[in-house]
N, C-alpha and C positions, 0 to 999 in steps of 0.2 A: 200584904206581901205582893210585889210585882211579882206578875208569873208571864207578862208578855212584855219584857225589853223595848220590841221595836214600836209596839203602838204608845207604850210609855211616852218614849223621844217625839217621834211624833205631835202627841199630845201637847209635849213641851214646847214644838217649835210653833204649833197652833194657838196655843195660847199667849205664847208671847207676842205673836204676831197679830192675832185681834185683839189684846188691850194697847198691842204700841203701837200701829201701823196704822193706817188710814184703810178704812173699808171701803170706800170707794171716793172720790174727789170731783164737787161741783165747779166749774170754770165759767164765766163770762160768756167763753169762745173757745174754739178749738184750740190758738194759738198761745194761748194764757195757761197759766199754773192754777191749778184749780184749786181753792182750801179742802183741806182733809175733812171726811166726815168719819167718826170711828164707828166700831160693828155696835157697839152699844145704843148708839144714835139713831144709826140705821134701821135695827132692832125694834125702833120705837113704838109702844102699842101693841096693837095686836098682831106685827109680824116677829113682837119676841116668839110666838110660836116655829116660826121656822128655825131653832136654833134648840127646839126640843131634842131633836136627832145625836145635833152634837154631844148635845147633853149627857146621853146616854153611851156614847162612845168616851165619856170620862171613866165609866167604871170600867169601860171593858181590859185594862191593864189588870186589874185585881181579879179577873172571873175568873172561877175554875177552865184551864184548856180542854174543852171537851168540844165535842161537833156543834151544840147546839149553843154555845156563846160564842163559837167562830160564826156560826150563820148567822146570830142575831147583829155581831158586828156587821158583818158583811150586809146586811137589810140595813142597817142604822148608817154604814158610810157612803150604800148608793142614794138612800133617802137623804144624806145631809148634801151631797155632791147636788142633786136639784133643788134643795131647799135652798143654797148658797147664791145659784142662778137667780131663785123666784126674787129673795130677799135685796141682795143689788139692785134688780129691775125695779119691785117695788118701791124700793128708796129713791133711785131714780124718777120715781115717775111721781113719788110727793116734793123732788125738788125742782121739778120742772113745774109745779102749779104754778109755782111763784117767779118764776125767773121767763126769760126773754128766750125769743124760740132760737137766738143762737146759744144761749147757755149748752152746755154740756158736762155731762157725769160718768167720769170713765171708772173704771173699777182699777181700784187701790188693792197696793200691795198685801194687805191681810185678805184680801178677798182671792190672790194668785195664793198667798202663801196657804190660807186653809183649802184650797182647794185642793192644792199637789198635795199636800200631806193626808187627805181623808181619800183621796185619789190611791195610796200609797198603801193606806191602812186598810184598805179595801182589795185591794191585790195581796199583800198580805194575807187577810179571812180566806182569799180566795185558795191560795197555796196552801195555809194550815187544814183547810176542807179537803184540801188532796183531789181538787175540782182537775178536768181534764184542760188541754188549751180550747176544745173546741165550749165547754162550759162558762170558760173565762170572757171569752168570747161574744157569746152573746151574754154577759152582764152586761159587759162593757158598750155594745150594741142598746140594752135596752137603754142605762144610764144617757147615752145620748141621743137613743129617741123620746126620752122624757124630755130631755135641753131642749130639744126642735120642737118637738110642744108647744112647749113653755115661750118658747120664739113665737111660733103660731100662732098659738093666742093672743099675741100682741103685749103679753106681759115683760116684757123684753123692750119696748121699742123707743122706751127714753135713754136708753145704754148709747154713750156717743159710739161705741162702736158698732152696735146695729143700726144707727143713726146713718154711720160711714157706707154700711155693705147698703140699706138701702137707695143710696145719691148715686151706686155705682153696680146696683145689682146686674146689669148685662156687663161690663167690662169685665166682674168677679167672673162670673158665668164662663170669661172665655177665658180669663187668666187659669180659671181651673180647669180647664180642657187642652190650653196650652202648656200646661205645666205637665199634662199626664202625658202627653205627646211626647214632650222632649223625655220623661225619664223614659218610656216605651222606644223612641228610638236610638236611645242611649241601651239601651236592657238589652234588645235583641239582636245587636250587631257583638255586642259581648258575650252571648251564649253563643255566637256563630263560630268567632273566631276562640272564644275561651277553652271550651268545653273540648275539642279536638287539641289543642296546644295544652292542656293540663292531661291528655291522653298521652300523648308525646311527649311531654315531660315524664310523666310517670315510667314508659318503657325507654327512653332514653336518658342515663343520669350525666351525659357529659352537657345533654342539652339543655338540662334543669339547673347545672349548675350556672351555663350564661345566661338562662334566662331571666331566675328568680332577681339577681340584681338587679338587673335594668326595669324590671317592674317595679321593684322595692326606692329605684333611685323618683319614678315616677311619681310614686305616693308621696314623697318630700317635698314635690315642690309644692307653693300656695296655688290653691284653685284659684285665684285672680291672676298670679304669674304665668300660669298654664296659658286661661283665656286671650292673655295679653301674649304672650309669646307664641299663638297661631293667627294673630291676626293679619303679620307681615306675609308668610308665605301662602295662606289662603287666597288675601286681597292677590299677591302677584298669579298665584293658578288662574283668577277670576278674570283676573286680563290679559295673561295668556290666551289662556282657552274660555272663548265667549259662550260655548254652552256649558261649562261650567256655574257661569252665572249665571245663563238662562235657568238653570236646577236648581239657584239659591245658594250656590259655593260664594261665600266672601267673607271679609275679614270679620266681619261682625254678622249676629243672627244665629241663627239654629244651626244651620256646619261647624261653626268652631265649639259650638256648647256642647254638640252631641260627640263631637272628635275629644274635647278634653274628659265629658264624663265616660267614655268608652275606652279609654287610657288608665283613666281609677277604674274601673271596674274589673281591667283584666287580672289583675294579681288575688283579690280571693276568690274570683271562678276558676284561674288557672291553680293555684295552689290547693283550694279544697277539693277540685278535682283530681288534682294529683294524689294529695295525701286520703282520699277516699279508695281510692282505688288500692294505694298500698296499703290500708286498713285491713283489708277482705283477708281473712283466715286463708294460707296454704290450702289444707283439711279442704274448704270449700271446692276450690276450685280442683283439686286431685278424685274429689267426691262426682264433679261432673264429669272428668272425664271420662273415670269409670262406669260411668254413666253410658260411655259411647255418645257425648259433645261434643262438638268440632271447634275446634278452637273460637271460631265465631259466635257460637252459642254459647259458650262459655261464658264469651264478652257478656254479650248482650243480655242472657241469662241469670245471671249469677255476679258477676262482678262489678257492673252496672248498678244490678238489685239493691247489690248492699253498700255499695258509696253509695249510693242516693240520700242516705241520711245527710253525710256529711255534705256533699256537695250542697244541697237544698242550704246548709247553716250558708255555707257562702255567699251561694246566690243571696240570702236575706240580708247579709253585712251588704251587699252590689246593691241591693233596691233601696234599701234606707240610706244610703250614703247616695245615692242619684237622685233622691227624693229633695236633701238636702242641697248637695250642688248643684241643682236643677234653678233653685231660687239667686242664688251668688252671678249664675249665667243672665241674670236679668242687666246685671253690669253691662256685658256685650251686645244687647239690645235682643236675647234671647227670646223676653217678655214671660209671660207665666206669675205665677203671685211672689216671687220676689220681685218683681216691677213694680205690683201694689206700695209692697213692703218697704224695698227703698223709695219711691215715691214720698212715703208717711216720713222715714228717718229725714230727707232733705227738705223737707217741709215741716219738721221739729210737730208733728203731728204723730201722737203715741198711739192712739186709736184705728187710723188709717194704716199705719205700719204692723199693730196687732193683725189688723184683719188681711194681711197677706202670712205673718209670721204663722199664725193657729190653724191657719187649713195644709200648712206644710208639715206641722206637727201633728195634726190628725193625721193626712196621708200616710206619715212616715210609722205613724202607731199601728194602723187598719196594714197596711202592707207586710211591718214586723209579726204582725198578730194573725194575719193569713198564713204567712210561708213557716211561723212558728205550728201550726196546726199539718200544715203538710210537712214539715219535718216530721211533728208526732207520728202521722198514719206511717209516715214511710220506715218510722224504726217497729212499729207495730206489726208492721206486715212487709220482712225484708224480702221477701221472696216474689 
């Protein structure tokens, strides 16, 4: 009898995906279609043991639900999550004996697909344990300091996309420090103007009612439209006024990326600020005053305190969504690892493009998965 549904499907879409998919794909050259190698192939020898893990995440649909066959999933889908790493590498590196040092082996779609799904199943165990965010947390931490390892050791280093991050390790180095820049001065100029204008909204409703649209009209348009549609009146500010451009004001570059993502940003800081605030119990606030609080302490005290859950949910939609449009801004010559990224797509190179796509996907997880933790504390402790 299935007594777990989700790891069930799961299972289904992993299996189907390692007997039909390619586990990862040998090429000539970077530029070429590489032939399929399947996970059975891969598997060859003695690294069928890395697929032992799996193996045992077969029965876990039929266990009894109890805590001690949620943790042994949850042990058996972070062990498969680096086994998965180990076993591509390895493959990679017995198909590079033979082939030409430009050949390249990128990882294949059954190797993306069983990953998300034991990735999946593994947050899963994590949820049925009733584990906290800050527990969830570092699994997920340890899970990919076992990958950096595993990197480390050099077991990894026939993979054409550690092949890539290698040829360009200081350009990565600063597309990831440019990339954190731009969402940081995207974030901070949106909590400057947000968080007072979602206060103002909240005590004034005639003004929440022109505001919310014009926010709302903003979010419609495409992040490429945006970009493109400040590049005329910036370029003209920048030759207007020559220090302007002394500052880095122009049509293209980091002003128009951080002006478009501070535009998406204001409507869920200004709206969860808002609806935070009107969340907070009457009761509460009639409780301070009786208190002998002065209106200001009220604020600051008490009403503040307890929107702080909800606003924190905001701010987390504002960071992973800047983390995201932060790479798109590579378009206007923003840079940051969407530059890697489309670099890879206009050069039909899938490995180069991975390696700007997956550290945007980390960020945006590690940033969800922090301000998820301080949401916790702060429903935990509203006072």
């Amino acid at each position: 009898m299935i007594r777990n549904r989700v790891l069930f499907v799961l299972i289904v879409a992993g299996l189907l995906a390692g007997f039909g998919l390619a586990f990862v794909t040998h090429a000539p050259n970077r530029l070429v279609s590489g032939r399929p190698v399947a996970l059975i192939a891969a598997a060859d020898g003695a690294r069928l043991l890395a697929l032992l893990p799996g193996v045992f995440l077969l029965f876990g649909p039929f266990l009894p639900q109890r805590r001690a066959a949620h943790g042994a999933i949850a042990i058996a889908a972070a062990t498969f999550l680096v086994a998965l790493c180990w076993l591509a590498g390895a493959s990679a590196a017995s198909l590079a004996e033979s082939a030409s040092p430009a050949a390249r082996t990128s990882l294949g779609a059954a190797f993306w697909t069983l990953f998300i799904c034991t990735a999946l199943a593994l947050i899963d165990a994590a949820r049925r344990l009733g584990l906290s965010a800050a527990a969830g947390l570092l699994i997920g931490a340890a899970v990919a300091a076992a990958i950096a390892l595993l990197g480390a050791s050099g077991a990894l280093d026939q993979l054409s996309i550690v092949r890539e991050y290698v040829n360009r390790r200081d350009v990565f180095a600063d597309a990831v420090m440019r990339h954190i820049v731009i969402v940081l001065a995207a974030l901070v100029p949106s909590l400057i103007l947000g968080v007072p204008i979602g206060i103002l909204a909240h005590r004034r409703k005639t003004f929440a009612a022109g505001l919310f649209p014009i926010l709302n009209i903003v979010q419609t348009i495409p992040s490429i439209a945006l970009f493109g549609m400040l590049i005329a009146p910036l370029s003209s500010l920048a030759a207007i006024f020559p220090g302007l451009a002394a500052l880095g004001v122009s049509g293209i570059g980091l002003a128009p990326a951080v002006i478009a993502l501070v535009l998406y940003s204001l409507l869920p800081i200004v709206r969860n600020m808002a609806e935070g605030l009107a969340g907070v119990p009457p009761a509460a606030i009639e409780a301070a005053r009786g208190m002998g609080m002065t209106r200001r302490q009220v604020f600051w005290r008490v009403e503040l305190s307890l929107a702080l859950p909800v606003f924190l949910s905001g701010l987390r939609i504002t960071a992973v969504q800047a983390v995201g449009l932060a790479a798109v801004a590579a378009l206007i010559g923003a840079g940051g690892l969407g530059a890697i990224m489309f670099q890879g797509l206009f050069a039909y190179a899938l490995d180069l493009a991975l390696l700007g796509a997956l550290p945007v996907i980390l960020l945006a997880a590690v940033v969800d998965a922090f301000l998820r933790l301080l949401t916790a504390y702060a429903e935990r402790r509203p006072g």
